[in-house]
Each structure stands twice: as C-alpha cells, then as structure tokens.
N, C-alpha and C positions, 0 to 999 in steps of 0.2 A: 551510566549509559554514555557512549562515547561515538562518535564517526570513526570507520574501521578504515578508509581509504581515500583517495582522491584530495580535492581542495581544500578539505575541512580535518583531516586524517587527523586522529588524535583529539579532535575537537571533544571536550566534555557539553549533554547535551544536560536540559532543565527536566528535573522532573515535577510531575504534580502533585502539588503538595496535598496530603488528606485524602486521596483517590488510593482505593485499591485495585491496583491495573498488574498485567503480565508482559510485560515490556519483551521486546525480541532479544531472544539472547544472541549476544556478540557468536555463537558457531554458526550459528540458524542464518542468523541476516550474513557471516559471512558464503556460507552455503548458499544461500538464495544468491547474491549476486555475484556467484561464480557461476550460478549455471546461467543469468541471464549474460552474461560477459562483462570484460570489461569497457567496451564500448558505448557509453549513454549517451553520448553527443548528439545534441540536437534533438532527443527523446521530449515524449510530451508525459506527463505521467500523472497519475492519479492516485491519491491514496486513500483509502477507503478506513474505517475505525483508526482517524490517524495516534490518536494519543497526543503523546509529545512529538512527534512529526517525524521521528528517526530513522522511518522507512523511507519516506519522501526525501528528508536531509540527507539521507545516505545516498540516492540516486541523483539529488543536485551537485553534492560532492564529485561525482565521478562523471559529472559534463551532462545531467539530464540541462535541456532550453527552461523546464518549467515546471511546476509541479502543485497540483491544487489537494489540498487536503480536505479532508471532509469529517468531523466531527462535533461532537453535540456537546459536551461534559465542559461546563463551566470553568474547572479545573486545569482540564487539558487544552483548553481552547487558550488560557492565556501561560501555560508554561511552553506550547505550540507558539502566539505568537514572539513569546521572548527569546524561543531558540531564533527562530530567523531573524528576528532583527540584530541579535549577538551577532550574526555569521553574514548580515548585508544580505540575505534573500529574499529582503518583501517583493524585490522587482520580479522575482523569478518564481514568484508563488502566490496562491492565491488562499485562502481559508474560508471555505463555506461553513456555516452553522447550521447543521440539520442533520437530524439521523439519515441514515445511508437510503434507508428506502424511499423515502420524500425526495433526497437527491437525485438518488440513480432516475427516478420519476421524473426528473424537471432535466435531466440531460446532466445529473450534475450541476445545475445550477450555468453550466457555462458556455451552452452552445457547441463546447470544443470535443475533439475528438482524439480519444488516446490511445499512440502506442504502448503502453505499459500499464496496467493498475495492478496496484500493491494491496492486497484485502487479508488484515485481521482482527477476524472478530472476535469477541469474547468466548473462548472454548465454550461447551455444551448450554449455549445458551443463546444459539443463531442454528439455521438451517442450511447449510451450506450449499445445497440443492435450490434451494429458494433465492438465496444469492444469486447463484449463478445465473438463474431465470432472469433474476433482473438487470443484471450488466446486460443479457443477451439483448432483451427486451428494450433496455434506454436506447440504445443503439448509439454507444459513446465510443466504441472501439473503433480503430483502424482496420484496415486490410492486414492481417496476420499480426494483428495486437498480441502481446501476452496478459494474460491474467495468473498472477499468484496470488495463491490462498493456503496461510499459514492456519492448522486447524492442528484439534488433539490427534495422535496417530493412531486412535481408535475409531475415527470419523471416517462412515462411508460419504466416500467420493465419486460422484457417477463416471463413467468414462468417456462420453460425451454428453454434452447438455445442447440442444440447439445448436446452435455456429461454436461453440466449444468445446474440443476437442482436448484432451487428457494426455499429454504427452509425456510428463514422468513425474513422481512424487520420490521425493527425499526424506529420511527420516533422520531427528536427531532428537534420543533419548523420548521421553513425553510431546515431543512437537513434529511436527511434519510439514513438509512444506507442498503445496502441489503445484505445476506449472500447467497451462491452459495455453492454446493457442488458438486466437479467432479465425477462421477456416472460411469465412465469408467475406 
C-alpha cells in the first residue's frame, strides 16, 4: 500500500499486522480522487472504517488542512497511528477510537464539520443506506460537502438519501466507488 500523489507520492504505508482487511486498491483510490480533483487545499476531511489511514493520507498528501480518522480495530488503530507519524501528520490529524455509528452520534467526536468524508466499510457486512442516514443525521457536513462510499458493485445505492444526493458511481472490477453531494 503506497501514497499515489502529492506530498507523500510513493510513500510506502504500514499495514496491520494479523487483521484481515481489503485495503483500497491503488486504481480505485486513484479513480476516486480524480473525480474528486486535484485540488484538496485547505479541505477538512473525514475518514470513516479508516483502516491504516490511506484514504485520509492520500487526501493530506495532495493539501487536505486536516483529516480525522475514525476507527475501532486495535490493529489498525496503531499501524494508522505509525503511518502519520512516519509522514509528520499527528498535527494535521486526528484519530478517534470508536465504531462509526457511536461517532457519527457524537458529531464524530469533533464538533467540526467536513467538506469531504471518505467511507469504506467492510463489503456485505454494513448497510450502506443506514450509513448514509447517519452522516445525514450527525449533521457533520458542510454546505455541498462530498460523501464517498467505496462498496461491492453489487450494492444497492439509493439515489438520494435525505440532503444526499447520488451524483455518479464508478466502477472498478469487484468495487465501486459512489460520490454523494450534500445538497443542504
């Protein structure tokens, strides 16, 4: 697992050791942030089932201000905080310990509110609809935030949820990515 661009390009990242996880593969994550652009500067971002944090690192790499991650697994919580501190991110990051739904509950844990969240969950074993209600629900987003959600390409996706709205899905091989944009 590696940084595909920006500050850290090339960076090799940590993974967790003893976990069996499905880490974003290098076409998908470069997919996902060509459609968000390349413009992250000053972004606030969120990363939701972070793992080892490569969704988030990828967005601090290409100028996200910040980026809090949010996961539970023992494993990934400490091969998460070794990628940042390898790459100087603790200032620019944050890591709650809690599954997603206790967070998105508590605001995320942060008070703060984000242009961008990053959500992948463990294929067929989350409700992707149920998600969605609850990002609506925390009310963590900004004014035309995006929400992506990396899910199996056999996963129904609603075409709007509440203030989110379904603007395109990409597929790549077994994965798919959808982009959301908050509308309120």
């Amino acid at each position: 697992m590696r940084v595909i661009a920006g500050e850290f390009k090339n960076r090799r990242l940590r993974m967790p050791v003893g976990v069996r996880m499905r880490p974003t593969a290098d076409r998908v994550k470069e997919g996902m942030f060509s459609v968000l652009g390349a413009d992250l500067n000053g972004r606030i971002v969120l990363d939701l089932y972070a793992g080892s944090g490569s969704l988030g690192i990828e967005a601090l790499s290409r100028g996200a201000r910040h980026c809090t991650f949010v996961e539970t697994h023992r494993q990934c919580l400490r091969a998460l905080a070794e990628n940042l501190l390898a790459l100087g991110l603790k200032a620019r990051s944050r890591i709650v310990r809690s599954p997603v739904e206790k967070a998105l509950g508590r605001g995320a844990g942060t008070g703060t509110k984000f242009d961008i969240c990053l959500a992948d969950p463990p294929y067929f074993q989350g409700d992707t609809k149920n998600l969605l209600q609850l990002v609506v629900s925390s009310a963590i987003l900004t004014p035309s935030a995006l929400l992506v959600v990396e899910h199996h390409r056999d996963t129904t996706i609603p075409g709007i949820q509440g203030a989110l709205e379904l603007r395109t899905t990409k597929r790549y091989g077994d994965s798919a990515v959808s982009f959301f944009i908050h509308v309120k």
